[in-house]
BAMIMI-226555 format. One record per atom (N, C-alpha, C): residue in one letter; x, y, z. Coordinates in pm, whole numbers, plus 50000, padded with zeros to 5 digits. Example, Ala and Ser with C-alpha at 12.3 -4.5 7.8 and 13.67 -1.06 7.14 Angstrom:
BEGIN
A513194943150780 A512304955050780 A513204967050780 S512854977550708 S513674989450714 S512905000350787 
***
This chain:
BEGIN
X742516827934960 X742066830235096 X743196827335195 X744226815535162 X744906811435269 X746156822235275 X746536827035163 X747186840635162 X746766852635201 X745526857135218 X744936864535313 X744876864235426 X744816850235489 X744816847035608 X746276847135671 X747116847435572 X748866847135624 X749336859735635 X749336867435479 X749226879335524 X749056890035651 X747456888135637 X746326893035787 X747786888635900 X747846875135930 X748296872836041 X750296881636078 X751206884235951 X752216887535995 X751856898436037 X750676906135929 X750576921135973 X750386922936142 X749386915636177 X749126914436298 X749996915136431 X751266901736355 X752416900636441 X753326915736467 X753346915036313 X754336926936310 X753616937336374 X752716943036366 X752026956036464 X752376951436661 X752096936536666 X752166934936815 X753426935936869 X754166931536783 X755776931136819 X756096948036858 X755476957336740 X755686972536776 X755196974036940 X753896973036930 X753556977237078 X754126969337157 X754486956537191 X755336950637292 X756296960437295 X757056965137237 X758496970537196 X758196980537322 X756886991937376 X757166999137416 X756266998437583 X756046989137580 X755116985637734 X756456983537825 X755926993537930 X756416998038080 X758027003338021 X758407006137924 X759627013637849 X760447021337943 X759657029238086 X760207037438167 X761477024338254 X760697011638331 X761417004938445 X762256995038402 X762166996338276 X763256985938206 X763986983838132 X765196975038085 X766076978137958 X764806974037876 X765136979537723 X764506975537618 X764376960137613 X763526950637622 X764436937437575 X763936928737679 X763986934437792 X764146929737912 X762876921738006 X761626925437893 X760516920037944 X759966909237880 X759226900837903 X758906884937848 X758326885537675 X759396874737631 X759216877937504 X757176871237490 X756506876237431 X755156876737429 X754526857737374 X755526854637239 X755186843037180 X755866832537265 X757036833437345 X757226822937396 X756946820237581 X757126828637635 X756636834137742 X755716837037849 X754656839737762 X752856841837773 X752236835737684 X751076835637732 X749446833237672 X749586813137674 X748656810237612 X748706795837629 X749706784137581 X750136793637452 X751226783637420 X752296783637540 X752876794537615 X753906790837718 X753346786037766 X752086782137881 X751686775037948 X751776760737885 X751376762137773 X751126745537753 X752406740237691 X753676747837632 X755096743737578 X755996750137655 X756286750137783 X756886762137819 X758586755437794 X759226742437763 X760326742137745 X760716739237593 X759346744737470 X759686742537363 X758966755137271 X760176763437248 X759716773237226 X758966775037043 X759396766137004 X758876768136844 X757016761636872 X756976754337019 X755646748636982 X754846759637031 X755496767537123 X754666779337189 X754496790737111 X755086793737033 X755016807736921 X753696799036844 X753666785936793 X752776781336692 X751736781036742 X751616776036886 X749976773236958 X749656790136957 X750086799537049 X749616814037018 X749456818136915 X750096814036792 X749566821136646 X748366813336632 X748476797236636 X746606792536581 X745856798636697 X745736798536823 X744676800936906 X744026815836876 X744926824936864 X744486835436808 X745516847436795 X746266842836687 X746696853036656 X748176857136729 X748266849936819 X748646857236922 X748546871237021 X747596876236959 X746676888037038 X747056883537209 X746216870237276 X746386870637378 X747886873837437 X748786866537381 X749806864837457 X750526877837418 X750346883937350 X751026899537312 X750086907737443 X748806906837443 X748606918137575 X748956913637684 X749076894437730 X749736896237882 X750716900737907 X751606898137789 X752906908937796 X753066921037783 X752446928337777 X752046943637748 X751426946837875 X750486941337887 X749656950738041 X749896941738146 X750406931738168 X750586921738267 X751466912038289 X752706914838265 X754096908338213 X753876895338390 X753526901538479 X753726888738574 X752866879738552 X751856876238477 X751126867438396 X751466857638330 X752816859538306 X753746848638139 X754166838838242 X753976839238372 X754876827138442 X753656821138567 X754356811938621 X753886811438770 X752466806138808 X751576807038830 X750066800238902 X749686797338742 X749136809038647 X748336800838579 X749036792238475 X751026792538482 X751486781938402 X751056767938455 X751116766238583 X750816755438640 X749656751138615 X748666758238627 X747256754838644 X746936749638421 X747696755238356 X747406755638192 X748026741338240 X749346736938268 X749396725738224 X749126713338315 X748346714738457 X747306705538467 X745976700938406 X745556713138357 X744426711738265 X744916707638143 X746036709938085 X746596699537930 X746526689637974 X747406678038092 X747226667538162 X746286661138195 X745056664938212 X743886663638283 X742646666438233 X742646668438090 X741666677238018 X740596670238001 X740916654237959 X740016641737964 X738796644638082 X739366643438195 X739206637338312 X738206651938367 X738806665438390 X738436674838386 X736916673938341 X737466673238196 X735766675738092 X734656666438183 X734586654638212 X734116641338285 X733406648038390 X734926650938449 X734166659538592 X733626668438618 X733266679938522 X732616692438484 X731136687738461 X731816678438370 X730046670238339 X729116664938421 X730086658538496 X729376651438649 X729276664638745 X729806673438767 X729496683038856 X730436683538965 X730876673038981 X732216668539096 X733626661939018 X734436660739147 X735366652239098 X736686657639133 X737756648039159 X739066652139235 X739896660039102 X739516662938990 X740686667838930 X739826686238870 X738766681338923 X738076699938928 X738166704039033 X738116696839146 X738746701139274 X739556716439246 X740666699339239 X742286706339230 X742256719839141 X741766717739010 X741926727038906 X741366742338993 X740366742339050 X739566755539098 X740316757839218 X741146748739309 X741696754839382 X742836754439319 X743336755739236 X744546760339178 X744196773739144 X743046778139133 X742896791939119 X742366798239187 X742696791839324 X742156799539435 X740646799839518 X739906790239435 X738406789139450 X738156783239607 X737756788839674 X737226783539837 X736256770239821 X735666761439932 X734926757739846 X733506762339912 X733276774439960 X732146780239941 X731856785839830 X732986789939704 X732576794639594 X732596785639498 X732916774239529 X733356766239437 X732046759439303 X730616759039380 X729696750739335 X729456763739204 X729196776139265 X728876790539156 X730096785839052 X731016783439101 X732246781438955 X732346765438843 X731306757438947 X731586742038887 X730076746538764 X728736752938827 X727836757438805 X728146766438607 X729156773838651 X729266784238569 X730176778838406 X731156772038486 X731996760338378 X731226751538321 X730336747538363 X729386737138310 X728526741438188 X728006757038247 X727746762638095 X728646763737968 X729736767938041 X730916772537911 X731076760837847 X731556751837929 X731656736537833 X730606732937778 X729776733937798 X728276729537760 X727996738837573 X728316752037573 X728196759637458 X729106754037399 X731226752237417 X731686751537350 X731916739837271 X731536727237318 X730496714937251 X729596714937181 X729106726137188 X727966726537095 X728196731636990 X729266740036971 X729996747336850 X730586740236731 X729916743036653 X730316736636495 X731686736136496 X732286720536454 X733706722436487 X734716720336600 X734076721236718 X734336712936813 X735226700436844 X734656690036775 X735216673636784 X736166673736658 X736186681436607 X737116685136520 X738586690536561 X738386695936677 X739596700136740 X740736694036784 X741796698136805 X743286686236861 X742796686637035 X742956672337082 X743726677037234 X743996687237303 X744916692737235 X745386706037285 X744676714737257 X743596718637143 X742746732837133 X741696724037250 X741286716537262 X740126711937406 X740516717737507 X741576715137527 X742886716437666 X742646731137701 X743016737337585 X743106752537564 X741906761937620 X740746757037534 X739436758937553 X738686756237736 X738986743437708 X738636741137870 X739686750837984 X740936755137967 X741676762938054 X740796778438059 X740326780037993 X739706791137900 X738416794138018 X737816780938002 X736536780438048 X736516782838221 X737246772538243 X737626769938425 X738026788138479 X739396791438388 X739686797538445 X738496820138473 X737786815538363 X736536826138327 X735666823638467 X735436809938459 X734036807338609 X734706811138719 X736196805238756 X736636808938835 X736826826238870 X737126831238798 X737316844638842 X736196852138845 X734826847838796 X733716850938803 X732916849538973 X733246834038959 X732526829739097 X733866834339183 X735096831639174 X735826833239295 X736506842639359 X735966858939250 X736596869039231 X738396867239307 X739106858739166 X740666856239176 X741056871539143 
***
């Protein structure tokens, strides 16, 4: 099985690496756009000055699927607001979870206005996160997780309510 599962996964790489190869091909040198595993998706956010930990977090989280399409359909994605916002929520993930739970709190604040949340929209987004955390606790496997897949998960969650309730 675990050779299936390795397999499965270069094939995977190797197909994404193809299609990276040819997104926005017209405005740029070949080469020239964010490499996908170190760059984008959560591992750059959450390793952005260590690149062997960021290729590894995007292969366990999934595959790296995510971080191959922000680089493909959304290359200004690999940097900037939501790097910041991934690694306050790695920082803060404890405290976060706490305050999601309680419904308030200075570090969900911050987190939702890091993504822009007013705070007329803010209660629809504290409201909406509360579910997500609420299911992904409940998921077989869960407390089983590192730090960092919580971290991950909860960035996951915040940043879904938010763009839900705060149309970011």
């Amino acid at each position: 099985m675990r050779k299936f599962v390795l397999n499965t996964a270069a094939i995977i790489l190797a197909s994404t690496f193809s299609v990276a190869s040819f997104a926005d091909s017209g405005s740029k040198e070949p080469g020239s756009g964010p490499n996908p595993f170190t760059d984008c998706g959560i591992g750059a956010a959450l390793f952005p000055n260590t690149h062997w930990a960021a290729v590894s977090s995007n292969v366990i989280w999934d595959v790296g699927i995510t971080a191959v399409t922000s680089a493909t359909l959304s290359p200004q994605t690999c940097s900037g607001k939501k790097v910041k916002v991934a690694l306050f929520i790695r920082d803060t993930h404890e405290q976060l979870a706490e305050e999601l739970a309680r419904g308030e709190g200075k570090h969900l604040t911050a987190a939702l206005d890091m993504f822009q949340c007013g705070a007329g929209q803010r209660q629809q987004a504290i409201t909406t996160a509360r579910s997500g955390l609420g299911q992904a606790v409940a998921m077989p496997g869960y407390a089983e997780q590192s730090q960092l897949g919580h971290a991950g998960q909860l960035y996951n969650i915040i940043e879904s309510a938010a763009n839900h309730a705060c149309a970011v």
